[in-house]
C-alpha positions in Angstrom: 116.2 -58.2 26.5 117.0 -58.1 30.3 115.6 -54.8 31.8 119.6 -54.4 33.4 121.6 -51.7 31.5 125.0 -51.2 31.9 127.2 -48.4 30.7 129.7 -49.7 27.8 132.0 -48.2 25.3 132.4 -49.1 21.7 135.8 -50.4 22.2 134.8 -52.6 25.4 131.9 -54.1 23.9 134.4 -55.2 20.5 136.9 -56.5 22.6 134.6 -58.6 24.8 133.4 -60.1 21.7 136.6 -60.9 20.9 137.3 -62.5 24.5 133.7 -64.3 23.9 134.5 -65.7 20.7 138.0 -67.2 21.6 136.6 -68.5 24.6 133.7 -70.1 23.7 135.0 -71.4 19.9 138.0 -73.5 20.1 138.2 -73.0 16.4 138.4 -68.9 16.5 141.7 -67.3 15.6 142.2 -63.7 15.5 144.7 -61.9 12.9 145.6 -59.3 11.3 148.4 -56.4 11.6 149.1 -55.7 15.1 146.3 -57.8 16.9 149.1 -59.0 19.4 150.8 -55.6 19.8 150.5 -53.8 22.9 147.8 -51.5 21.2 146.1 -54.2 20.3 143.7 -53.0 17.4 142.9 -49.8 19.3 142.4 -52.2 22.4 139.7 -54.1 21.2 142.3 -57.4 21.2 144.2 -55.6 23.9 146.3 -58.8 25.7 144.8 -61.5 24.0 147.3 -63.1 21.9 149.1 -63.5 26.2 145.7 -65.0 27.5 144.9 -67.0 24.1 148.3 -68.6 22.7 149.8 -66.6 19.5 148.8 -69.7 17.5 145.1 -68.2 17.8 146.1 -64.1 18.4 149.0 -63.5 15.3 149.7 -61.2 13.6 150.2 -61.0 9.6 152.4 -59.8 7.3 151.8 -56.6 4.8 150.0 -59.0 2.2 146.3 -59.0 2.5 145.6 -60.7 -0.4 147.4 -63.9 0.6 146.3 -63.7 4.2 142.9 -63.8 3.2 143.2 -66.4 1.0 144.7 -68.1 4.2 141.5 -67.2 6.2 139.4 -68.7 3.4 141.3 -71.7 3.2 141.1 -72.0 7.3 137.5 -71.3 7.5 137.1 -74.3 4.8 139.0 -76.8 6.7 136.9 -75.8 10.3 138.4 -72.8 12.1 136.4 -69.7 12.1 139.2 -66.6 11.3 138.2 -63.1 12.0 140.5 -60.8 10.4 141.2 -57.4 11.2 141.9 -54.6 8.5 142.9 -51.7 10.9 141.9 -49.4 7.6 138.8 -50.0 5.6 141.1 -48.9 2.7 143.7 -52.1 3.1 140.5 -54.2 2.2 141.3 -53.0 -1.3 144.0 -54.9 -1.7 142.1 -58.2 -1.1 139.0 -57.7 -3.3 140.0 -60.7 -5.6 139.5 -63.2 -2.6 136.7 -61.4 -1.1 134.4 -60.9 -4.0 135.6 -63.9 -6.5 136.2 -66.3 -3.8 134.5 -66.0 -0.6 131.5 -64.4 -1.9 131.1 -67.4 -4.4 132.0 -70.3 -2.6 129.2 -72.2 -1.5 127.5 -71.2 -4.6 129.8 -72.4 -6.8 130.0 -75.7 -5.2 126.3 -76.2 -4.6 126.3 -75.8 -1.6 128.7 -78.2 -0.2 131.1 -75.8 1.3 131.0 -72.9 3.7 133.0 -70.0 4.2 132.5 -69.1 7.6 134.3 -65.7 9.2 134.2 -62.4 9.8 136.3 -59.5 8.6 136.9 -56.3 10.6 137.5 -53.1 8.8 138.0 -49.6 10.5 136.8 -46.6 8.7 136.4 -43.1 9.4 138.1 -39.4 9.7 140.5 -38.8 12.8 143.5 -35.9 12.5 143.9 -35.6 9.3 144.7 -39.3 8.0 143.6 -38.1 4.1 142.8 -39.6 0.9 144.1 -43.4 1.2 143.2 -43.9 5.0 139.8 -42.3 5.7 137.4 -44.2 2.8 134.3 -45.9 3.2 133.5 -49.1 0.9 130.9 -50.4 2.3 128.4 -49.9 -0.7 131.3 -51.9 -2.9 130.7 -54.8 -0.5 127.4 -54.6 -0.3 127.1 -54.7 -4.3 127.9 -58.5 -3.8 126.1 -61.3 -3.6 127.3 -63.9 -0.8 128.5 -61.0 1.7 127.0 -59.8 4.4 128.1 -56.5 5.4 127.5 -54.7 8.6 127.9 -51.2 10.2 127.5 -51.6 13.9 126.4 -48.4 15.9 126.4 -49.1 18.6 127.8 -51.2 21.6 124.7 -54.0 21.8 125.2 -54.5 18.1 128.6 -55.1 17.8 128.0 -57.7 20.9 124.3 -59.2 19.0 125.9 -59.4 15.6 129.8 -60.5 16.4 128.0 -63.0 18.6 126.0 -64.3 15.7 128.2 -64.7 13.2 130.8 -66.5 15.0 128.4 -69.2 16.8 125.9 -69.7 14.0 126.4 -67.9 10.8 127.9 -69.9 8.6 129.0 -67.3 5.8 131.8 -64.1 5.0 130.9 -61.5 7.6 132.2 -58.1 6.7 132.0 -55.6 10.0 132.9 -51.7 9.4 133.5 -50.1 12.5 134.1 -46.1 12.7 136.8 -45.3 14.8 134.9 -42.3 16.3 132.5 -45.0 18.1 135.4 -46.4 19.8 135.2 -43.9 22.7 131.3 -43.6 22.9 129.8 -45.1 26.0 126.4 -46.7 25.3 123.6 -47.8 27.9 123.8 -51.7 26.7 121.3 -54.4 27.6 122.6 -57.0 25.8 122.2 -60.6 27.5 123.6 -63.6 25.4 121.3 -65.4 27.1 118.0 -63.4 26.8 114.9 -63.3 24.5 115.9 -60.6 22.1 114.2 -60.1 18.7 117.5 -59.9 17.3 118.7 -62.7 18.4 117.3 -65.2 15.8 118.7 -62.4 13.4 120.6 -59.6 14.0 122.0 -58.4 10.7 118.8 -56.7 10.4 117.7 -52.6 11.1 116.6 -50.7 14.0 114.3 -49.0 14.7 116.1 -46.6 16.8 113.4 -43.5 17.6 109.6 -42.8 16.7 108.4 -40.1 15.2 105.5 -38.4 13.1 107.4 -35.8 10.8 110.1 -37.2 9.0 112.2 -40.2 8.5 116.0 -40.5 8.8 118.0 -43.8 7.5 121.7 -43.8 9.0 124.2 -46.0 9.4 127.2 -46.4 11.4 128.4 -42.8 13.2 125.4 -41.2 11.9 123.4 -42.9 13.6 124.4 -41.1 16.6 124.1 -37.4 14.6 120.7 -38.5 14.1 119.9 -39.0 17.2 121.7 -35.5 18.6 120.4 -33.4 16.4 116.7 -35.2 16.8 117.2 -34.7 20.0 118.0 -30.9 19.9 115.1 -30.6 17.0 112.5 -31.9 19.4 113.4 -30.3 22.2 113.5 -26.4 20.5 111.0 -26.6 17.7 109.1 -29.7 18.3 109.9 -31.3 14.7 109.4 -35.2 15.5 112.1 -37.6 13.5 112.2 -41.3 13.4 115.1 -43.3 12.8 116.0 -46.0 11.2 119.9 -47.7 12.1 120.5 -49.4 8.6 122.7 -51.6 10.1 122.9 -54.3 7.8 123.9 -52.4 4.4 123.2 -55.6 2.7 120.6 -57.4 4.1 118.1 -54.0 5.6 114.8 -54.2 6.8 112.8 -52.9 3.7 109.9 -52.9 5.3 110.9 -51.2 8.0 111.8 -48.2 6.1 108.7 -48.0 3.7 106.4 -48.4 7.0 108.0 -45.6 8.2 108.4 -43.8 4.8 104.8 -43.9 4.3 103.9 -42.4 7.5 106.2 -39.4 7.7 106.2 -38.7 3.7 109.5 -37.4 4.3 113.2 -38.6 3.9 116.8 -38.1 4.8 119.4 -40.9 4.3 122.9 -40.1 6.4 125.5 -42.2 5.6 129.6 -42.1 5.8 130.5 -42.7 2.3 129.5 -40.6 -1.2 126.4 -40.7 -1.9 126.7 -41.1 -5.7 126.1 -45.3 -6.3 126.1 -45.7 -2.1 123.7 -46.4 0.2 121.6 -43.4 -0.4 121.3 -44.2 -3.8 120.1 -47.4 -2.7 117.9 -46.4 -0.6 116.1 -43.9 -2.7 115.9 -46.6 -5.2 113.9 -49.0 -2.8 111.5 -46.3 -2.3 111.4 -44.9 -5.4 110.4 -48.2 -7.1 107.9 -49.5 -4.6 106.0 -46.7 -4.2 107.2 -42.9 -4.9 103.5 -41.4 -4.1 104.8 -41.8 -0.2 107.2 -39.2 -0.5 105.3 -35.5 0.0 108.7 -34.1 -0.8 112.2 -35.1 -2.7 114.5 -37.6 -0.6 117.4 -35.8 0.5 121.1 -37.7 1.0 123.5 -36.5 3.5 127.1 -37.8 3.0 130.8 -37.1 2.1 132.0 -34.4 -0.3 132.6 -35.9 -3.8 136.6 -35.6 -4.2 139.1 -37.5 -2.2 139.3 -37.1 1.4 142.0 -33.9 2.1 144.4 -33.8 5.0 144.3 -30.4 6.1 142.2 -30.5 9.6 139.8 -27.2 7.9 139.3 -28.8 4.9 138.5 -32.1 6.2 136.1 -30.4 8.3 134.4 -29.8 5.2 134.5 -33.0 4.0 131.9 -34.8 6.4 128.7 -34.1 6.8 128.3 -31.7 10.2 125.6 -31.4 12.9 124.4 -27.9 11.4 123.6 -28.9 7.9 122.0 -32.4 9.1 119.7 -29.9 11.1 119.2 -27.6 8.7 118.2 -30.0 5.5 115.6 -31.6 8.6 114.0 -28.5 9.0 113.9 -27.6 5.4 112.3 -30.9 4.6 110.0 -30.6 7.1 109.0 -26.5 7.3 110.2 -25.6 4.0 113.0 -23.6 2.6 111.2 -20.2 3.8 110.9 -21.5 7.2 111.5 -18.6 9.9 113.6 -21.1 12.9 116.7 -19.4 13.8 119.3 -21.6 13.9 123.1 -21.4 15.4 126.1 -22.7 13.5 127.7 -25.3 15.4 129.7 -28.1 13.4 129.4 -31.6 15.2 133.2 -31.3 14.0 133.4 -29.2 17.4 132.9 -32.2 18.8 135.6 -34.4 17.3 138.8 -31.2 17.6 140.3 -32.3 20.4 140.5 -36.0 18.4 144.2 -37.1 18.3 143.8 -41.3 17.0 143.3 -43.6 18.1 147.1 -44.5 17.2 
């Protein structure tokens, strides 16, 4: 990677893979409900549809099961569609196509057909959106064989992988972006034209920090949680965490994680959604049936409260994992339960109150 870092948000870095993709790949189109509007996916297709031509920018009608069964059909016959599901929880409504046809496609024709494209879907809490509109599905996705399913966390790997898939992958794509990153400024380094190790590959993990004491496997938002409250940890108490950005929920570096399993002996795994049959599970699994002498102490799962998602700002405060308990089940893990560190209550939800979309 180029040693040139520029400051970058979330949102600028998905709409300049956007910008990238129609203007390098005649074959792109972009659609899905309100693309061309003048909030343009929470900006990230912001004017497009004006500098592209609404035959490649359109938007769709309330039917996602036929429009992707459109994108399917267009990605067989040579354009590359990404589609945009501005709620993870709209995705539902398309599952037949996703998992019985695109997922299956080349396989079932031995090979002889493709289903290029990629499909956008927005998760995560904002003011109070509730149980239909806040869900996280990307261990459902993952379940399948023939998807690839991503959780960027960043601004350099929305830009590496959206890069990727359009220009070489030649498969479904499925991206789940958490609308809390949209705002986030990162330090990027990406350069298409550079040497990076992701570049052959980037629907892989990260290694995102080293440390000696325990191990934490995120993905998406929680990535940067991990990192805060590493940080903070660190800094006070001198408790050394590494972490691991899953990334790629169905395709992670396994190796990667027992490397770094084996050296800490330690384990938490943060992710957005439940952690009953999710990615913790999944995670624990790998572990637990390679080798489950590593672990010096049980792996502990950080995720969201098993009922439906409520409405009620409070209660969805509850809901998601916060800052306080992601510190305290750290220095549990790593001190024990009897530990003396004095610790101050702070939600990371203090973070997100002043929240109000983006709408």
């Amino acid at each position: 990677m180029s040693d040139t870092k520029t400051v970058i948000s979330y949102r600028e870095a998905l709409y300049q893979s956007m910008n990238t993709a129609l203007s390098e790949s005649p074959e792109v189109v972009i659609m899905g409900q309100g693309v061309d509007d003048h909030k343009g996916t929470f900006g990230s297709t912001s004017n497009l549809a004006e500098k592209y031509g609404k035959e490649r920018v359109f938007d769709i009608p309330l039917s996602e099961e036929g429009n992707t069964g459109i994108a399917i059909g267009a990605a067989l016959n040579g354009l590359y569609p990404i589609q945009t599901h501005i709620r993870n929880d709209f995705s539902l409504l398309a599952m037949n196509q996703i998992v019985n046809t695109a997922a299956k496609y080349k396989y079932m024709y031995g090979g002889h057909f493709e289903v290029p494209f990629l499909i956008r879907m927005i998760i995560g809490r904002s003011w109070g959106q509730g149980a239909q509109h806040s869900q996280s599905f990307q261990s459902l996705f993952a379940h399948i064989p023939g998807l690839v399913v991503i959780m960027p966390s960043s601004a350099d790997t929305v830009l590496e992988s959206y890069n990727y898939a359009v220009q070489k992958y030649k498969g479904p794509v499925i991206s789940i972006e958490h609308r809390l990153l949209y705002d986030y400024n990162f330090n990027s380094n990406y350069n298409s034209n550079s040497n990076s190790q992701f570049k052959e590959n980037p629907f892989t993990s990260r290694l995102i920090r080293e440390g000696s004491d325990i191990t934490i496997v995120a993905t998406s938002i929680m990535v940067i949680e991990a990192q805060r409250v590493s940080d903070y940890l660190f800094r006070e108490f001198k408790i050394d965490c590494e972490i691991i950005d899953l990334h790629a929920i169905s395709h992670f570096n396994k190796e990667m994680i027992l490397k770094s399993v084996k050296k800490t002996g330690k384990l938490i795994v943060a992710d957005t959604s439940w952690r009953a049959y999710g990615v913790c599970a999944e995670i624990s699994r790998i572990v637990c049936e390679t080798d489950p002498s590593m672990l010096k102490a049980p792996v502990v799962s950080l995720g969201m409260q098993p009922t439906p998602c409520p409405t009620t700002k409070k209660l969805e405060d509850l809901f998601y994992t916060d800052d306080y308990t992601f510190t305290k089940k750290i220095i549990e893990l790593v001190k024990g339960k009897n530990h003396n560190i004095p610790m101050t209550e702070r939600s990371m939800n203090e973070a997100y109150k002043n929240f109000k979309g983006p709408f």
